[in-house]
N, C-alpha and C positions, 0 to 999 in steps of 0.2 A: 537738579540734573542727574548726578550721581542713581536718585532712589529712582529715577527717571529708566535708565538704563539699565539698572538692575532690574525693574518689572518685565522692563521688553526682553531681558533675558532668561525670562523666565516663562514666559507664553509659551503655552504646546496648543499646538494645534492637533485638534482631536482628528482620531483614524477614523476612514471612511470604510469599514467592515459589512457592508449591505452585500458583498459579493460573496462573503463565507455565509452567510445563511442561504443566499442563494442555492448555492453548493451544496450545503449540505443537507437542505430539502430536497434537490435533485437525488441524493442520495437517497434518503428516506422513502424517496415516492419508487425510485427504482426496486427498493425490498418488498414496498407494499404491492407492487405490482408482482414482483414474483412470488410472493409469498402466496397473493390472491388467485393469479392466472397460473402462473406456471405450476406452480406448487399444489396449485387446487385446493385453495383456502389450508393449506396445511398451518398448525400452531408453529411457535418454535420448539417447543419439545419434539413435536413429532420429525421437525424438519431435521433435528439434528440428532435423533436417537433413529434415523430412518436406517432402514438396510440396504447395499450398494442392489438387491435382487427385487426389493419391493420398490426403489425408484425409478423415478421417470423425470425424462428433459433434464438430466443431469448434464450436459453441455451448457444450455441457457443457462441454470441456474449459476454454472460460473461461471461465463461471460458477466454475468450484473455483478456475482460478486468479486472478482475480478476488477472491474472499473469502478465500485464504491469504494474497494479497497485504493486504487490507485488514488482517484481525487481525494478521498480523508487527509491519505500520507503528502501526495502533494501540496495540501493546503496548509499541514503543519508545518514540514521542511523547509519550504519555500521564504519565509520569514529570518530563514540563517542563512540563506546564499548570500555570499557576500557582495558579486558581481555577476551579471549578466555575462557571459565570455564576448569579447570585442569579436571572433568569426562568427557567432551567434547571434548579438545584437546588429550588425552590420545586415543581416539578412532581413529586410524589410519588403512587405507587400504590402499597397498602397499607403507607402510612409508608416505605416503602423510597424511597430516589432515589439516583438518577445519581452515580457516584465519578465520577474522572478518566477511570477507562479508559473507564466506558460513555460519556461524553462524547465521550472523544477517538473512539472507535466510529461514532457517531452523524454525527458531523460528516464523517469519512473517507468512511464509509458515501457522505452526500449527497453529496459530490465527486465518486466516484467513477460512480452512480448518474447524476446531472446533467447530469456529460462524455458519460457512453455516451449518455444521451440524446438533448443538443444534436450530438451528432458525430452519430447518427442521423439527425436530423433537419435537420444541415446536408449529408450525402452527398444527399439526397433531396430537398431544394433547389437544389442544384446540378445533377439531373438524373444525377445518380452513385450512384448508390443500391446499383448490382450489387456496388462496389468496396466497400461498407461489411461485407459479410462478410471478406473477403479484407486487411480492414484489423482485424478482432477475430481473425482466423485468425495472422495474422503478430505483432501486439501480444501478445498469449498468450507467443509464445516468449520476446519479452522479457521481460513480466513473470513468467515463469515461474524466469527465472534470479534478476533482482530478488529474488523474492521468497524463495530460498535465503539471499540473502544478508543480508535482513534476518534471517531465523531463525534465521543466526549473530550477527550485531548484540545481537541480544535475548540468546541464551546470553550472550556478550560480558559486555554491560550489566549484566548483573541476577547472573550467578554469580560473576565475575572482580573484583577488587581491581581497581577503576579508578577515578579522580574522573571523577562524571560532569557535573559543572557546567564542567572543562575537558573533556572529549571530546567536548562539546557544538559545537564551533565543527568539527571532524574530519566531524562527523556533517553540518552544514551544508554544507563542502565534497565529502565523499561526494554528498547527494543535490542539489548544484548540477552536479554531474561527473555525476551521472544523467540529470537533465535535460537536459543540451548534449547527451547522448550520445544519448539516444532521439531528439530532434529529429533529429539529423543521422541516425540510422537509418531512421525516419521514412521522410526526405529522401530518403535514395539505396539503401533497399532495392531489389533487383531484382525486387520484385513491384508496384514501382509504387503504391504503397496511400495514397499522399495523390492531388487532385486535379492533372489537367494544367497547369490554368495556373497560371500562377506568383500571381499575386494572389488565386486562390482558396488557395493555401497558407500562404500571409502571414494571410490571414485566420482560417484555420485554427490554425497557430500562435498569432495572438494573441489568440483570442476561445476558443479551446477548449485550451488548453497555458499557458499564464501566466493569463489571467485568472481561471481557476477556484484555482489554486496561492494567488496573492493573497487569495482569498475565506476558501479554506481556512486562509492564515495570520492571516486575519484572527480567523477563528471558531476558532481556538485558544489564538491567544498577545495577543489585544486584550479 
């Protein structure tokens, strides 16, 4: 009886992960289509060595990558939420509600959505407005690599023999080393894509690069 009970307490039942492949073929088909249509069969060298004067349908190409980036990151984070919010799960249409991932979705989503806003809306208060395409034209490339590397992250995660409650602190470091890096990219690209002065940049760092970060850790892990 005893060896009995210690079997049954030991049974895992194996994860049903058919929905991260999903995902992240939707991803992959979404680059191939840009890369194919939009981009006009461009390679990746050329898509990321391109010049902001020789491209084209630089809006589409961030909108896709934009939303590859968002799905990646929500598919990895969404595995450390600890709960659903009780006003969040409580919002049910046709008795269906909100898992983790559509949560962690949702909230990424607004970050994401919020920033391009106010970054909008702060170029154009600042009388800099021209510079705000040429700074979604340049961000692209970044998050365009970014977002490969979550999509290995996620394979990673979800199919590999790894503890993920220690790779969790790797993952923090990853995307702190992300952060420092885009700032100072940001910073000293040769396309110049923050504002001139320097206190409008400080500004810009802190009101549209950290504080949104905060919000967003707020509305995940509080």
């Amino acid at each position: 009886m005893p060896l009995s009970q210690n079997f049954t307490n030991h049974i895992r039942i194996p994860e049903n992960n058919d929905w991260v492949i999903f995902i992240l073929l939707g991803c992959i088909f979404l680059y191939v289509f840009m890369m194919n249509i939009i981009e006009r069969d461009a390679n990746l060298r050329d898509f990321l060595l391109q010049k902001y004067f020789d491209a084209s349908n630089n809006l589409p190409s961030w909108i896709i990558t934009s939303c590859v980036t968002t799905l990646s990151l929500s598919v990895l984070l969404s595995q450390y939420i600890p709960i659903v919010p009780k006003y969040v799960a409580d919002l049910q249409v046709g008795g269906y509600q909100l898992n983790k991932f559509g949560y962690t979705l949702i909230a990424v989503v607004f970050f994401y959505v919020t920033k391009s806003a106010l970054g909008f809306l702060f170029y154009q208060s600042i009388g800099d407005g021209k510079k705000w395409s040429i700074f979604y034209f340049t961000s692209t490339k970044f998050y365009f690599v970014i977002s490969f590397l979550l999509i290995i992250l996620c394979i990673t995660h979800y199919y590999f023999p790894i503890d993920r409650y220690k790779i969790f602190s790797y993952y923090l470091l990853f995307f702190s080393f992300v952060f420092i890096f885009k700032v100072c990219f940001y910073l000293f690209h040769k396309n110049n894509i923050l504002p001139e002065k320097w206190y409008y940049k400080f500004l810009y760092i802190c009101t549209l690069q950290i504080a949104p970060l905060l919000l967003l850790w707020k509305l995940l892990f509080f």
